[in-house]
Structures are given as structure tokens and as C-alpha cells.
One Martini backbone bead per residue (centre of mass of N, CA, C, O) as a GRO file, in nm:
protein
  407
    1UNK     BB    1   7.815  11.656  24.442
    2UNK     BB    2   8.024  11.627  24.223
    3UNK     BB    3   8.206  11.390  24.387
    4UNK     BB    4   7.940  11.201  24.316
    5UNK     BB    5   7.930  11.223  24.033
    6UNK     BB    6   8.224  11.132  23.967
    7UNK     BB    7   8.184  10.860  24.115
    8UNK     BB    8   7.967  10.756  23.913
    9UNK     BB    9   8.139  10.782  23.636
   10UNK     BB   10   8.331  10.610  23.724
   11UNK     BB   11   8.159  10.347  23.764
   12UNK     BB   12   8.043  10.375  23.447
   13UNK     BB   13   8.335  10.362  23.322
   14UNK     BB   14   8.344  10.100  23.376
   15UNK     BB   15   8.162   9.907  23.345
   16UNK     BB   16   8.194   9.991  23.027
   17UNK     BB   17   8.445   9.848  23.003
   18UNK     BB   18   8.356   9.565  23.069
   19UNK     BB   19   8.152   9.521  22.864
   20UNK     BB   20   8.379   9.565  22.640
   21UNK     BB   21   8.528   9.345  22.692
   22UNK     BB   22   8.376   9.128  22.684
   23UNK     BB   23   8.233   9.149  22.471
   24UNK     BB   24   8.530   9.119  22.301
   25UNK     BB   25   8.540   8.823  22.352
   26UNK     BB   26   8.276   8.691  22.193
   27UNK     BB   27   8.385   8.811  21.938
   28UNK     BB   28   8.594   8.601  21.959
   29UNK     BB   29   8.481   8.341  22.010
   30UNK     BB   30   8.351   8.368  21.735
   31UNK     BB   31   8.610   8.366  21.557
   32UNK     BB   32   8.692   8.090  21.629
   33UNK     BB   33   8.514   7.963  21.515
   34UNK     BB   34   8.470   7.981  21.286
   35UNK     BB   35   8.768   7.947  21.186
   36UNK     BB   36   8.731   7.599  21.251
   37UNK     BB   37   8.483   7.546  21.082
   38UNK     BB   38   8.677   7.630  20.826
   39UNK     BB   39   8.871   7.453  20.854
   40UNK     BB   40   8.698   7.145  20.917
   41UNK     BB   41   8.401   7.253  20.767
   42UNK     BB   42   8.382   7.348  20.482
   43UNK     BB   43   8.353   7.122  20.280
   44UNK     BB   44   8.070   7.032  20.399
   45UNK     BB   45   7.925   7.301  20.377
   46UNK     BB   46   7.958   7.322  20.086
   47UNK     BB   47   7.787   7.067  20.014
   48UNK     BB   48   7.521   7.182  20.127
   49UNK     BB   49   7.492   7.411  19.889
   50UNK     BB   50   7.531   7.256  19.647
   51UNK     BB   51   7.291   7.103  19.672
   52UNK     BB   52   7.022   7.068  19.598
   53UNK     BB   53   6.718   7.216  19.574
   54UNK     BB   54   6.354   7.163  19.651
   55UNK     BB   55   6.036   7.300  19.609
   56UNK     BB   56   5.942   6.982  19.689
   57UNK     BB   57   5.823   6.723  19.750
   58UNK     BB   58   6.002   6.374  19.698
   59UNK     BB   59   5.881   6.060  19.638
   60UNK     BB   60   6.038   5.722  19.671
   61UNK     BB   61   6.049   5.345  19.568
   62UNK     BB   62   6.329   5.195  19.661
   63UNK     BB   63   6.352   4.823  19.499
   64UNK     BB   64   6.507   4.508  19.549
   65UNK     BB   65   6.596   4.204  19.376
   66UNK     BB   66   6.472   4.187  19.150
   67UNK     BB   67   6.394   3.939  18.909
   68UNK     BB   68   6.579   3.639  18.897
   69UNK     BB   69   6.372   3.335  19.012
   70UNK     BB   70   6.072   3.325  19.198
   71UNK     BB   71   5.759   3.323  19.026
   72UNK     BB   72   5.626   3.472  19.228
   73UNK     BB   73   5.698   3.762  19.188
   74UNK     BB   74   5.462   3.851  18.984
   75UNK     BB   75   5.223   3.852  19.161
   76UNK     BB   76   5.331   4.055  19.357
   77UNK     BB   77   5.398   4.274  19.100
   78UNK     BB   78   5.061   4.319  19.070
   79UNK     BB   79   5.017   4.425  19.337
   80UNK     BB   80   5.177   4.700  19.318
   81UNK     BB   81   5.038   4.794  19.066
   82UNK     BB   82   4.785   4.846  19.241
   83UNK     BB   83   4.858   4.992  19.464
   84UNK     BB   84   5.016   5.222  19.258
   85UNK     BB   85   4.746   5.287  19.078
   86UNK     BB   86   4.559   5.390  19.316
   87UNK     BB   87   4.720   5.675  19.252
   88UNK     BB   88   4.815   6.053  19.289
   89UNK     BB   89   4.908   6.345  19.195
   90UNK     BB   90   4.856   6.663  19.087
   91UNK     BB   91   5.020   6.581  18.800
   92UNK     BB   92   4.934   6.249  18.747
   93UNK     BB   93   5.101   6.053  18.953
   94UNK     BB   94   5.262   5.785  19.015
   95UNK     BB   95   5.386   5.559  19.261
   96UNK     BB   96   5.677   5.463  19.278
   97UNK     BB   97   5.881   5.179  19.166
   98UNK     BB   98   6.200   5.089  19.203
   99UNK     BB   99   6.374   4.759  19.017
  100UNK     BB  100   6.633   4.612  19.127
  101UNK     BB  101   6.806   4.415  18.862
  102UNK     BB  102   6.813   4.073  18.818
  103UNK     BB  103   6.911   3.890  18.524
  104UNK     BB  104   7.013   3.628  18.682
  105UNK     BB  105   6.987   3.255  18.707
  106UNK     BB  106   7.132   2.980  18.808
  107UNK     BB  107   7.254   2.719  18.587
  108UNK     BB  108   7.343   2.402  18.703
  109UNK     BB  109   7.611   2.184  18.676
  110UNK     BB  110   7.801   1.866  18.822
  111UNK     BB  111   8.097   1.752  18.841
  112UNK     BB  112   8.273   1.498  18.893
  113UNK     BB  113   8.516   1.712  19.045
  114UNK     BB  114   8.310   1.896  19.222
  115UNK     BB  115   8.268   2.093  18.982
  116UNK     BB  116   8.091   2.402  18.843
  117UNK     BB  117   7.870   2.483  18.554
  118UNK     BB  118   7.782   2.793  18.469
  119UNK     BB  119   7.491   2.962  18.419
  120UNK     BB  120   7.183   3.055  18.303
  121UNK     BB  121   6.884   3.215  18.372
  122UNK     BB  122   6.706   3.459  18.197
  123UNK     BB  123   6.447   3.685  18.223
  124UNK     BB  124   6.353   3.610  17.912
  125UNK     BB  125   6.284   3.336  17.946
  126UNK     BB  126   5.987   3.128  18.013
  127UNK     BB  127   6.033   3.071  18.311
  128UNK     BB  128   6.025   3.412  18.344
  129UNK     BB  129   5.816   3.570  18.201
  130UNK     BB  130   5.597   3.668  18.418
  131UNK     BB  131   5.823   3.857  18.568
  132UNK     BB  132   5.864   4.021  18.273
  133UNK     BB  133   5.590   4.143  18.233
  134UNK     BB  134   5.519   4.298  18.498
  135UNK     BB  135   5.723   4.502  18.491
  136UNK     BB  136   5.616   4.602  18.173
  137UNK     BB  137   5.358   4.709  18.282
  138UNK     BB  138   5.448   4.901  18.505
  139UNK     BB  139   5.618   5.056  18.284
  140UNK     BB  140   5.360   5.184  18.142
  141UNK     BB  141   5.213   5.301  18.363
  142UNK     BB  142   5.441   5.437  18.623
  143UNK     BB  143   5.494   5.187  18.848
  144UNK     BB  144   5.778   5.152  18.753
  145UNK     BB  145   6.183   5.135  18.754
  146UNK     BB  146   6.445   5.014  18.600
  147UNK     BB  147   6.732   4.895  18.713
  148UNK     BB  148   7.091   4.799  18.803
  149UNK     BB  149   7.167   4.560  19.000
  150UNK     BB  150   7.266   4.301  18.826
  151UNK     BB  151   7.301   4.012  18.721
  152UNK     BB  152   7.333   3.934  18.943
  153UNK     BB  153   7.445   3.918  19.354
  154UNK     BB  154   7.679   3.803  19.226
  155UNK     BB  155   7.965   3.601  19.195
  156UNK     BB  156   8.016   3.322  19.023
  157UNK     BB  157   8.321   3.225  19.052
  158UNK     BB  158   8.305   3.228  19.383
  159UNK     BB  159   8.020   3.118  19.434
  160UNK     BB  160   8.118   2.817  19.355
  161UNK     BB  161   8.418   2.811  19.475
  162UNK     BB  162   8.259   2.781  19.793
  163UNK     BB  163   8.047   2.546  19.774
  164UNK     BB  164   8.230   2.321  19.736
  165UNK     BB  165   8.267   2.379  20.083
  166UNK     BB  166   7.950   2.420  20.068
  167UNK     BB  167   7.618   2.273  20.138
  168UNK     BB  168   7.456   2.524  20.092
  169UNK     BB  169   7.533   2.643  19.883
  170UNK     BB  170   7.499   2.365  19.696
  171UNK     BB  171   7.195   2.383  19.694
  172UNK     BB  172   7.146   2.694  19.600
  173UNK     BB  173   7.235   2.632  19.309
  174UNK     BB  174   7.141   2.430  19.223
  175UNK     BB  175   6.812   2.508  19.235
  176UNK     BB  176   6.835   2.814  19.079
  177UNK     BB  177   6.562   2.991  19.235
  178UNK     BB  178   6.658   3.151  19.485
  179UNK     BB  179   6.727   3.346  19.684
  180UNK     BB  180   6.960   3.589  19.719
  181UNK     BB  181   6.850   3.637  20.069
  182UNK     BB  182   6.988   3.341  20.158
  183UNK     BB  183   7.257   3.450  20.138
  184UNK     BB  184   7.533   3.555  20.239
  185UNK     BB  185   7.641   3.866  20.262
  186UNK     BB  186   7.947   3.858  20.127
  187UNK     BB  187   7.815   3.737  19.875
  188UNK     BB  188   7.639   3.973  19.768
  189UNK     BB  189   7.904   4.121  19.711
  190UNK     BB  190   7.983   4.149  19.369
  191UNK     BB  191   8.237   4.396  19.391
  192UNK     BB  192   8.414   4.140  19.561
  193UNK     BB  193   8.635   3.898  19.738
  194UNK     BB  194   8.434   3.688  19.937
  195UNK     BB  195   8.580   3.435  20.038
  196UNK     BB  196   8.793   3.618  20.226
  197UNK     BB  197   8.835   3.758  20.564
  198UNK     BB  198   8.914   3.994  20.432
  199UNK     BB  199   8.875   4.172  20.139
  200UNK     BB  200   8.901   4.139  19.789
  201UNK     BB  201   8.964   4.233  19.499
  202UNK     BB  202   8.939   4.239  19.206
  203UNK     BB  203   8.998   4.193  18.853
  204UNK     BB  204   8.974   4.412  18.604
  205UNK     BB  205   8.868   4.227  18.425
  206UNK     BB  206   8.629   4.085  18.534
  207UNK     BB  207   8.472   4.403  18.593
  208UNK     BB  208   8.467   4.456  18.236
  209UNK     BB  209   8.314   4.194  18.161
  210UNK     BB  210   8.073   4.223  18.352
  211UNK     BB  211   7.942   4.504  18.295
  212UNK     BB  212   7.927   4.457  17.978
  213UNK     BB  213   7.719   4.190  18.040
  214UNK     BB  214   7.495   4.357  18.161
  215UNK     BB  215   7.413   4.610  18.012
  216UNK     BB  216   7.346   4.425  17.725
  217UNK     BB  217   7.098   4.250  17.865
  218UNK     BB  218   6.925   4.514  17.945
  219UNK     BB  219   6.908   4.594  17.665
  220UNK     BB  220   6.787   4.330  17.537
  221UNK     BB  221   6.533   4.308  17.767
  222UNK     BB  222   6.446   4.645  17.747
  223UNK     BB  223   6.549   4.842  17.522
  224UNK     BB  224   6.760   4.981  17.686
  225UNK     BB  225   6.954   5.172  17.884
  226UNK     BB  226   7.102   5.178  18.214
  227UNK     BB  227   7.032   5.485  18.409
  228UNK     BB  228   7.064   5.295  18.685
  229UNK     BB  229   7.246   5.220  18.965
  230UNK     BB  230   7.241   4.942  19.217
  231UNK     BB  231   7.477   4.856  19.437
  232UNK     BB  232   7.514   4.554  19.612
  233UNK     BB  233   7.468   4.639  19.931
  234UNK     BB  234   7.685   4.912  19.892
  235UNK     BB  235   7.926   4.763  19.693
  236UNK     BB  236   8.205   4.955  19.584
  237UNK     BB  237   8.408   5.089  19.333
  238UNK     BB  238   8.614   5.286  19.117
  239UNK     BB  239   8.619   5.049  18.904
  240UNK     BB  240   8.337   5.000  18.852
  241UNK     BB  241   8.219   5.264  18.813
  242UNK     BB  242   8.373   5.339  18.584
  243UNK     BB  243   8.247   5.127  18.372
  244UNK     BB  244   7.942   5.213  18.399
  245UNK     BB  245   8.002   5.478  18.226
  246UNK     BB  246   8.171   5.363  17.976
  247UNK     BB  247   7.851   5.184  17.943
  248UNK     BB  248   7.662   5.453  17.979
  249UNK     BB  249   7.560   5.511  18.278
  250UNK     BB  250   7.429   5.788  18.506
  251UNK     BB  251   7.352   5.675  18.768
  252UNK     BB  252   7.366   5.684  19.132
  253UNK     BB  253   7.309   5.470  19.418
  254UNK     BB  254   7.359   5.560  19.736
  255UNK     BB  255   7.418   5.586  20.122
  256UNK     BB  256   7.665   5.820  20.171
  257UNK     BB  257   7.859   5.605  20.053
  258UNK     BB  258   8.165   5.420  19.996
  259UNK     BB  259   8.200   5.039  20.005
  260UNK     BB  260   8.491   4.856  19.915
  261UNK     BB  261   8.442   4.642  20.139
  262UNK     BB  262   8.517   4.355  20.395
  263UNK     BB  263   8.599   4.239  20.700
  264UNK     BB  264   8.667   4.003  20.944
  265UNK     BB  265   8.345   4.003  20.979
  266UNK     BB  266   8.189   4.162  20.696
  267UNK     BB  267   8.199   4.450  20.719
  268UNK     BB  268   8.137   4.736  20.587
  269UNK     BB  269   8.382   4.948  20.425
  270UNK     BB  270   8.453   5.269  20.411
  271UNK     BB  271   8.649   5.550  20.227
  272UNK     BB  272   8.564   5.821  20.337
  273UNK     BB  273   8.322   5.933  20.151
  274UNK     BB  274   8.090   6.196  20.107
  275UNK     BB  275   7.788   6.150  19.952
  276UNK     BB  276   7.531   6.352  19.712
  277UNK     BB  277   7.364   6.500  19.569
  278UNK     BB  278   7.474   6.571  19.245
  279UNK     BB  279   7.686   6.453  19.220
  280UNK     BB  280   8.024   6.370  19.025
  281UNK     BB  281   8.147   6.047  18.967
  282UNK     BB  282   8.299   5.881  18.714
  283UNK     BB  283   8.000   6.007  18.567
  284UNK     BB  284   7.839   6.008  18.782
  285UNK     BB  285   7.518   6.108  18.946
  286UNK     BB  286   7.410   6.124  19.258
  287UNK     BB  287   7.210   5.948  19.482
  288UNK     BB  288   7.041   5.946  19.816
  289UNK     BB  289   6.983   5.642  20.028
  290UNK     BB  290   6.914   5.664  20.394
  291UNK     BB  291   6.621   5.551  20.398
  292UNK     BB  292   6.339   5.324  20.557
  293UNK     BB  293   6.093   5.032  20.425
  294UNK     BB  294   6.035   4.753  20.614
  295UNK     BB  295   5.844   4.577  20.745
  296UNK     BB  296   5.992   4.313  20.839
  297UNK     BB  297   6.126   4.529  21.076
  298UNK     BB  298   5.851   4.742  21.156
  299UNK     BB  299   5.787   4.929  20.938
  300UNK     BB  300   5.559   5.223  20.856
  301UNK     BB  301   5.346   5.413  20.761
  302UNK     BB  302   5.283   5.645  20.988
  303UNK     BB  303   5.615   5.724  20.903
  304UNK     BB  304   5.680   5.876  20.690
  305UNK     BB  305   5.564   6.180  20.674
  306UNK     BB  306   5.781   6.247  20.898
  307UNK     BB  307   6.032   6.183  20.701
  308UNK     BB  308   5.972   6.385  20.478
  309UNK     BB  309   5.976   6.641  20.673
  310UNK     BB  310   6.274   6.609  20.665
  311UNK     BB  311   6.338   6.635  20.374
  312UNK     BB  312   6.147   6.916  20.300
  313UNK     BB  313   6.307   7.148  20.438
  314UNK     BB  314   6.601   7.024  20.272
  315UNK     BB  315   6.555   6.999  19.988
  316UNK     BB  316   6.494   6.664  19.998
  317UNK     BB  317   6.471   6.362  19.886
  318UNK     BB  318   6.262   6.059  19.925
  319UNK     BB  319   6.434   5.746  19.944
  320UNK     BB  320   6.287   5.434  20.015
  321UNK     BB  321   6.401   5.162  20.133
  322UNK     BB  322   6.371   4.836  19.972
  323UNK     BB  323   6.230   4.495  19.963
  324UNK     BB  324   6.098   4.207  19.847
  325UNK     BB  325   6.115   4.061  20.109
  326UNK     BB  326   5.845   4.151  20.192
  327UNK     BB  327   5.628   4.044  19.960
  328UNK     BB  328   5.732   3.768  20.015
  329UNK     BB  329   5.782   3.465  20.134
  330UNK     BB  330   6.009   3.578  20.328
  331UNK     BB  331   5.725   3.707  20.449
  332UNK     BB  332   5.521   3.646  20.630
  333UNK     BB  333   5.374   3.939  20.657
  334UNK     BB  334   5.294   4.054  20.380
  335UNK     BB  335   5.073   4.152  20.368
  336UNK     BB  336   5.135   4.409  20.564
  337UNK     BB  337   5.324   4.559  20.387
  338UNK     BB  338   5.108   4.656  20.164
  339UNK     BB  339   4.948   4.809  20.383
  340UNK     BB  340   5.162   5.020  20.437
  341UNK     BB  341   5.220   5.124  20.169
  342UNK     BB  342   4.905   5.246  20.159
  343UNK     BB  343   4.982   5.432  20.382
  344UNK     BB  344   5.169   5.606  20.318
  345UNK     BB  345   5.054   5.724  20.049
  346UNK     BB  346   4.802   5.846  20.178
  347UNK     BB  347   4.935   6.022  20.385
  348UNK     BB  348   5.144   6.196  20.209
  349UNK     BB  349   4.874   6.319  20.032
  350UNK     BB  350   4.774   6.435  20.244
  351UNK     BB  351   5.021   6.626  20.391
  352UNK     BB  352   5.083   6.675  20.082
  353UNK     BB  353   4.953   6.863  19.822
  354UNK     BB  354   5.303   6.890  19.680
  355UNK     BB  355   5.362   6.639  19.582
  356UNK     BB  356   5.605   6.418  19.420
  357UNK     BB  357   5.600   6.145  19.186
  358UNK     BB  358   5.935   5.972  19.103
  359UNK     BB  359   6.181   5.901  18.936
  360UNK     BB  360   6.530   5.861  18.957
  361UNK     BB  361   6.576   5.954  18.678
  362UNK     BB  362   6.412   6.197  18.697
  363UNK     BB  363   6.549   6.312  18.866
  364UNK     BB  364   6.852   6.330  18.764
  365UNK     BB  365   6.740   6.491  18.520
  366UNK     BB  366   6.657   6.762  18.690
  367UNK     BB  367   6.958   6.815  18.785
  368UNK     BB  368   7.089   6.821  18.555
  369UNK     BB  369   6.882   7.048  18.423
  370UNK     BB  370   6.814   7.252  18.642
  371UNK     BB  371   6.484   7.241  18.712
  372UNK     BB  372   6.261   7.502  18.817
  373UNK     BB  373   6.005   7.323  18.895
  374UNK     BB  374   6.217   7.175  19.108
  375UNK     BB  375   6.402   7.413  19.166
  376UNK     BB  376   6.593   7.611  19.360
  377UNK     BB  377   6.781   7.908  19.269
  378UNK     BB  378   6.762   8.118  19.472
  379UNK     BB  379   6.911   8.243  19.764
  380UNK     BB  380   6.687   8.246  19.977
  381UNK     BB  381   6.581   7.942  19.924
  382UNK     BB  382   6.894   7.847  19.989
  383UNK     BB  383   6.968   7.919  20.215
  384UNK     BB  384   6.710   7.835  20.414
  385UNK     BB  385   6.825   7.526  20.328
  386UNK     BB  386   7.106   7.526  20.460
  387UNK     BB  387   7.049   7.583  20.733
  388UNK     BB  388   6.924   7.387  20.781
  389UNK     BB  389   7.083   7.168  20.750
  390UNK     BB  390   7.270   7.231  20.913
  391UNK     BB  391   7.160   7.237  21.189
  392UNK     BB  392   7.103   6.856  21.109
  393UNK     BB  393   7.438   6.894  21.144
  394UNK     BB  394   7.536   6.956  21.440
  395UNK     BB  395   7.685   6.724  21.571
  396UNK     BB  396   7.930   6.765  21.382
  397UNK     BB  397   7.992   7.058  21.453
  398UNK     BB  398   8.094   6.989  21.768
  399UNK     BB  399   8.320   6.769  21.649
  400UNK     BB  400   8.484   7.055  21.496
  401UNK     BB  401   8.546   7.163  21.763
  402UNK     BB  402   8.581   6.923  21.990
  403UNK     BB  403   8.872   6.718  21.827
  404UNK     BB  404   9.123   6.798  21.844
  405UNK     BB  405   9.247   6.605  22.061
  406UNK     BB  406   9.616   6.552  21.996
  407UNK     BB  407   9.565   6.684  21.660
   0.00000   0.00000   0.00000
């Protein structure tokens, strides 16, 4: 009997050894991995901490390309104004919808030697003024908001430079109310130098007078200096954006990173910068727009709810890129873009009884004071607005433990 009861508790303390010695394994490879992350992912992880959180959802709609050009644009944003002023949040606000103003289109003439003068016609000359009206009521109404997109679209020295060699560019120039989303993609992107590609920078001066003469345009145009820029294309540099800074501007709206080139095919290049909410660069203050709300590629309304809802449990606001090219003469289809927009509008604001809309710069003012009634400053707040962030940045996190091959 002691014999059995002996070979049992033998038996037993076996067992326990593996089952220790297990554990003891699992918290070794648990703390394995931990150190893997915090050295490889440390620093993503801080930055998904610092980011601001949001206490309520917060929806914009963020679109370019408006400002000088073809005066049908007016009509276009007669209809937006009154789209978004049939609507209104909990605390009396309607749905935003930010500007992003080119403030001149091309007045050229061609020279004997087949170069080009260029001038201006800025949006508050007689021809556009139809469209410079439109802006400024939706702007008193509280349902636009004007940000700074560039003097131009382009810069002008260089598509000049091209068009000598280019009959459609050449056409496009003469025209000079054409729209600017009719140019190559790598000449929109005002703030390289992409006549031949792969692209290179400006001349620092080149940058510095154009940034100035935007800027004071902006302000002689609207009476305010532009709070936000939104860089064409989203591409620009960190001499563009020190410039931004020098001349007044506060606020920058990126895609999640700086794109400062284009390759031999014309894509734009990362400079590997990951740029968050509230972040700090150059004296702007980063605010990330990379959802997107296109009604003529597809995008619906009936599906921002959804997208709503992964920005607010990770305590995100909402900036839906869109662009005119929906609701003008670009989109045969543009009536239906219209309807897309008023089903956002309606289904998010049936699904979040505590929807906010603001404009970009209202929530920039928000996060730089860092306003309690917007955000959540509590520890346990923050922290399980955290784990989701971490959560749906899984993926990074897999790669961040098992990329080491090669070293």
C-alpha cells in the first residue's frame, strides 16, 4: 500500500516538474516575444499611445482641388451647400466639408519663340467670381471650409517648360480654365521638380517665393491666413513644409507619411516617415486623412457607417478624401455622387447619436489645446483605445517578430 501510494506521488511530482518546466517555457517565450516587440516595435507602439484619443466620433469631409478654373464649379458648390446644410449633429453643426483652394488658373500667351508668358487669373478676378461667392457662403453657413491646396496645381515654370514639347499640355495651358485633374499625375505634384523622372527637388529659392506668394494671395483672397495646408498629390518636402511653417500655416493634412519624390514610372516615393494624429513636424501639427470617399470609383454611402466605426472605437477621427472631380462635369455620373454624399451624411448620423462635425482645423485647434470635452485624457480610456489601435495594427506586429531573416 505505502509502496503504491509512493510510486504515485512519484508519479505525481513527475508530472509536476513537466508541467513547471512547461510554464516556465511559455512565460520564456512570452517574454521573448515581448522583447522582440519592444525593440523592433517600441517606438510605433509609443507613437500609437501618444496619439491623441477621441471621446466621441468625428466625422470631415476633406475635399480638393476647388478654387480657380472652370466657373461651372460654382453651380457644383451651390448643390454641396445646400446637401450639407440640411443636416446638423447634436450640438447644432452641420457637416464640413474642407476646400482645398487652388487659388489661380493660367492666363498664357505664346510667344514668337514658342515659349510661354505666364500669368494669372486668381480666384477673385470678375471671371471667377461666381465661384469665389459660392465658397464664401458656404463658409458663413459653417459648411466649407477653406484650406490652402497651392497657388496653382502644378508649378508653373516647369509645365511651361513641358508643354514647348507637349500639343496636349499646350492646349491645356492656352485653354486656361481646364481642369487640373486633366494634367499628368507627376505635374501635379507641385512641390517636385518631375519634368524628367525619376524626380528631383526645387531650388530652395524657387520654394521659398512660391510658398510666400501662396500664402499672401490666400490671405489678400479670404482675409484670414490658411490654417491648414494640403500638399497636391501628397507630395512635398520638409523645405516645403519648413516654409508652410515660416509664412503662418498650422495645420498639415498627410496620408500616413511624406512623399517627397517620383520613381522612373512616376510613383510616389516615402521617405519611411510614419506620421500620426497630432504629431508635430517642421512646427505643423499632422492630422491623417487616409480613408476615402470617391462616389466615381465606386465608393458609397451606405458604407462610411462602417468605416466610421473603425475610426471610433480606436478614437480616430474620420477625414474622408474626396475630390470636385466627383461632382463636376468630370463624373458623368456626378448626380449620383450627390446622392452617395446625403446617404453618408444621413446613415452616420442614425447610427452615432454622438457624431461630431468639425472642420480640420477646428479639430487641430482641439488636439493642440488638448480640449477635455474632445478628448480623453483618463488613463483607462486611453489605454483601451490603445489595445484596439495595437489590435488592428496586427499585422505590423507579426511582421515586426518574425522579419528578422537575413538580420
Amino acid at each position: 500500500m505505502l509502496l503504491d501510494f509512493g510510486a504515485e506521488l512519484s508519479r505525481g511530482c513527475h508530472v509536476l516538474a513537466v508541467f513547471t518546466a512547461f510554464s516556465l517555457l511559455v512565460v520564456a517565450v512570452f517574454l521573448l516575444v515581448g522583447v522582440l516587440l519592444c525593440r523592433r516595435s517600441c517606438g510605433r507602439l509609443r507613437a500609437l499611445w501618444r496619439e491623441p484619443a477621441l471621446r466621441v466620433p468625428v466625422l470631415i469631409f476633406e475635399s480638393d482641388d476647388w478654387g480657380a478654373g472652370p466657373v461651372e464649379q460654382a453651380q457644383c458648390l451651390r448643390r454641396l451647400r445646400g446637401v450639407l446644410g440640411a443636416y446638423q449633429d447634436a450640438q447644432g453643426r452641420h457637416p464640413v466639408m474642407t476646400l482645398g483652394i487652388t487659388l489661380a488658373a493660367p492666363l498664357i500667351k505664346e510667344k514668337a519663340d514658342g515659349t510661354f508668358e505666364y500669368q494669372r487669373r486668381l480666384l477673385d478676378e470678375p471671371q471667377q467670381q461666381a465661384i469665389l461667392d459660392e465658397i464664401r457662403a458656404g463658409i458663413c453657413e459653417g459648411v466649407f471650409s477653406a484650406q490652402l491646396h497651392g497657388m496653382e496645381h502644378f508649378m508653373p515654370e516647369l509645365l511651361c517648360d513641358v508643354a514647348r514639347h507637349d500639343a496636349s499640355l499646350k492646349t491645356w495651358l492656352l485653354d486656361g480654365e481646364q481642369y487640373s485633374e486633366l494634367l499628368p499625375a507627376r505635374l501635379q505634384s507641385r512641390w517636385i521638380d518631375a519634368r524628367q523622372l525619376p524626380s528631383s527637388e526645387h531650388a530652395d529659392a524657387l520654394v521659398d517665393a512660391s510658398v510666400a506668394a501662396e500664402v499672401q494671395e490666400f490671405v489678400r483672397i479670404f482675409g484670414t491666413a490658411p490654417e491648414v495646408v494640403v500638399p497636391p498629390t501628397f507630395v512635398w518636402t520638409r523645405r516645403v513644409e519648413a516654409a508652410w511653417a515660416r509664412h503662418g500655416v498650422r495645420m498639415l493634412v498627410s496620408c500616413g507619411t511624406r512623399f517627397t519624390a517620383r520613381d522612373a514610372e512616376g510613383r510616389p516615393v516615402s521617405d519611411g516617415s510614419r506620421m500620426h494624429n497630432g504629431d508635430v513636424g517642421g512646427g505643423l501639427l499632422c492630422v491623417v486623412r487616409d480613408a476615402y470617399f470617391e462616389p466615381a470609383k465606386g465608393h458609397c454611402g451606405s458604407s462610411v457607417p462602417d468605416v466610421l466605426a473603425r475610426y471610433e472605437v480606436c478614437g480616430r477621427p474620420l477625414l474622408l478624401e474626396t475630390h470636385r472631380s466627383n461632382f463636376t462635369a468630370l463624373n458623368p455620373a456626378a448626380e449620383q455622387a450627390f446622392v452617395e454624399l446625403e446617404q453618408a451624411i444621413r446613415l452616420a448620423l442614425a447610427r452615432f447619436p454622438t457624431l461630431r462635425f468639425l472642420s480640420t482645423a477646428d479639430l487641430g485647434e482641439a488636439i493642440r489645446k488638448r480640449d477635455p470635452a474632445l478628448l480623453d485624457h483618463s488613463f483607462s480610456g486611453r489605454f483601451r483605445i490603445w489595445i484596439r489601435r495595437v489590435a488592428q495594427q496586427s499585422a505590423w506586429l507579426g511582421r515586426a517578430l518574425f522579419s528578422r531573416a537575413g538580420g
